[in-house]
N, C-alpha and C positions, 0 to 999 in steps of 0.2 A: 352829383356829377352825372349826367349822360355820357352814355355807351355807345356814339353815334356810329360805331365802324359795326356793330353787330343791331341796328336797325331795321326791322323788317316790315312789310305792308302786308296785313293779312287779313282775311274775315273776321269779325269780332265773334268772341268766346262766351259762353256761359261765366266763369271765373277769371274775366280779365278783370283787372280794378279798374273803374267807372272814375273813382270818386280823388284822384290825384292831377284830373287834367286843370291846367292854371293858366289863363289866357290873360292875366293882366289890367284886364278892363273888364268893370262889372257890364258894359255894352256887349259884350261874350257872355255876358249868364246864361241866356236862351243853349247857347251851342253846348256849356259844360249842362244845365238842366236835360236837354234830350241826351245827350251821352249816357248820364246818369239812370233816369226816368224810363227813357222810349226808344233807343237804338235798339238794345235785342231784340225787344219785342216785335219790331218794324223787321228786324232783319229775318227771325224766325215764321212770320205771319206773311211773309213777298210783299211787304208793304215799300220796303226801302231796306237798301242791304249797305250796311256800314261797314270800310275797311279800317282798320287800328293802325297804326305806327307802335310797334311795340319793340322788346329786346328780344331775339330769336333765341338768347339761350336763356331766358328767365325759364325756370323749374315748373313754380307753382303760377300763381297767379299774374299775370303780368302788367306793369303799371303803360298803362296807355300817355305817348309822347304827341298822340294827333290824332286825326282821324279824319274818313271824307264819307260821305250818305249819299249815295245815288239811287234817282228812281225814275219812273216811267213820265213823260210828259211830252207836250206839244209844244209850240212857239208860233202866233200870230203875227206875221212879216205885215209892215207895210209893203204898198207899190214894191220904192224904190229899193226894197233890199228883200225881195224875195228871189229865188232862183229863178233865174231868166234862162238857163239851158234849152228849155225847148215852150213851145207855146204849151203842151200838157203841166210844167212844171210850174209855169207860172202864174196861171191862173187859180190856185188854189191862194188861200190863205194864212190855215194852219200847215203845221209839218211838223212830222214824228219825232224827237227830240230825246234825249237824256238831262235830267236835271239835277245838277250840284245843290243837293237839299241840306247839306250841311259841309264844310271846310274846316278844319279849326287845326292849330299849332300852337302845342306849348310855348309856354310865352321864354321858357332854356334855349327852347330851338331856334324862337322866332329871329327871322333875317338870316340864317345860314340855308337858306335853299330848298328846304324841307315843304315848301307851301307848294312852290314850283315844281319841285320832285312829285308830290304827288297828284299834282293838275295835272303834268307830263302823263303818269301812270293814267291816268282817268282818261286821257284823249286817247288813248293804245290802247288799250281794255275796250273801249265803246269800237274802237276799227277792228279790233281783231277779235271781238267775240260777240259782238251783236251785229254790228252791221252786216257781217255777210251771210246772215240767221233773217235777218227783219228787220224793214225799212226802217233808215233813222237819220236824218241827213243833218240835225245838231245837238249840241249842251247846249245847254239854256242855264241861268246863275241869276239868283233876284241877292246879286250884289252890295252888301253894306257898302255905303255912299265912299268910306277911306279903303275900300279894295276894289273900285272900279280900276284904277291905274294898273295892281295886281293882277287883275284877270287880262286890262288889254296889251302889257308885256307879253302873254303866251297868245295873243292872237282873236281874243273875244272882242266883239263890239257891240257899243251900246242901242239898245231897240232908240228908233231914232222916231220917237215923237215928243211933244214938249208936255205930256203927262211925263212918262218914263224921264224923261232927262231932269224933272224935279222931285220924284219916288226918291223917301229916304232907301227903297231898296231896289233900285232902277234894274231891269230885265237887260242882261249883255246874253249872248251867244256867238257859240263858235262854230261855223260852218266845216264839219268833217269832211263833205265833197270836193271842198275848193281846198282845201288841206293834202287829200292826198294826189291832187294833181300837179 
């Protein structure tokens, strides 16, 4: 049984337990594999810093309920969906970006809001502690094809070319500028 009222979101540990997270679908191996394998490492080396879903009053080790990877990246806009704020904005093509490198939710959790809750955390976190440090005007998400719908309830949309729209892991992003206007 989950502990969901004492749930907390924090940097991943040397002695969290890795090896409990259960997504349900072997099409989630890759996300429980890097948890296991490459998250510390990524998080200890600035490669990619992984936040845990864990129980804030476990003692020793604590078993991991989720977890999200964020790290450094760009996003190529076409034309019609690049910022049009000013003629300087728009004529570029790339733009400085945060990227959702890994998402994943116990499969106990999954459907009671826990996905959402921490996309929520991940859009605050990129406003209130990057952005007003170093340009960054989106997230970016190379999406599994059944969590496109997930990502465009919170506001993400799909890179709009007809490679990208047939990618089993199709490129969405969330524009942070038009978010906090």
């Amino acid at each position: 049984m989950v502990d969901i009222e004492n749930l907390t979101l924090r940097q991943i540990l040397s002695n969290d337990d890795t090896t409990k997270l259960s997504l349900g679908s072997e099409v989630y191996t890759p996300l429980k594999i890097f948890l296991k394998k490459s998250a510390l490492d990524f998080h200890q080396y600035e490669i990619a810093k992984t936040y845990v879903l864990v129980n804030q009053v476990s003692s020793s080790s604590s078993r991991i309920w989720g977890y999200i990877t964020l790290m450094n990246s760009e996003v190529v806009l076409n034309e019609g969906q690049r910022p049009q704020e000013s003629a300087s904005t728009s004529r570029y093509e790339a733009f400085p970006a945060v990227k959702i490198a890994r998402l994943a939710i116990d499969k106990a959790l999954q459907g009671n809001g826990f996905g959402t809750k921490m996309l929520d955390w991940c859009i605050n976190h990129v406003k209130l502690a990057i952005m007003p440090h170093v340009g960054c005007r989106f997230i970016v998400v190379d999406a599994k094809r059944d969590s496109v719908s997930f990502y465009e309830k919170s506001g993400f949309v799909l890179l709009d070319t007809e490679a990208n729209r047939s990618d089993d892991h199709p490129l969405m992003f969330f524009d942070l500028y038009k978010s906090n206007s």
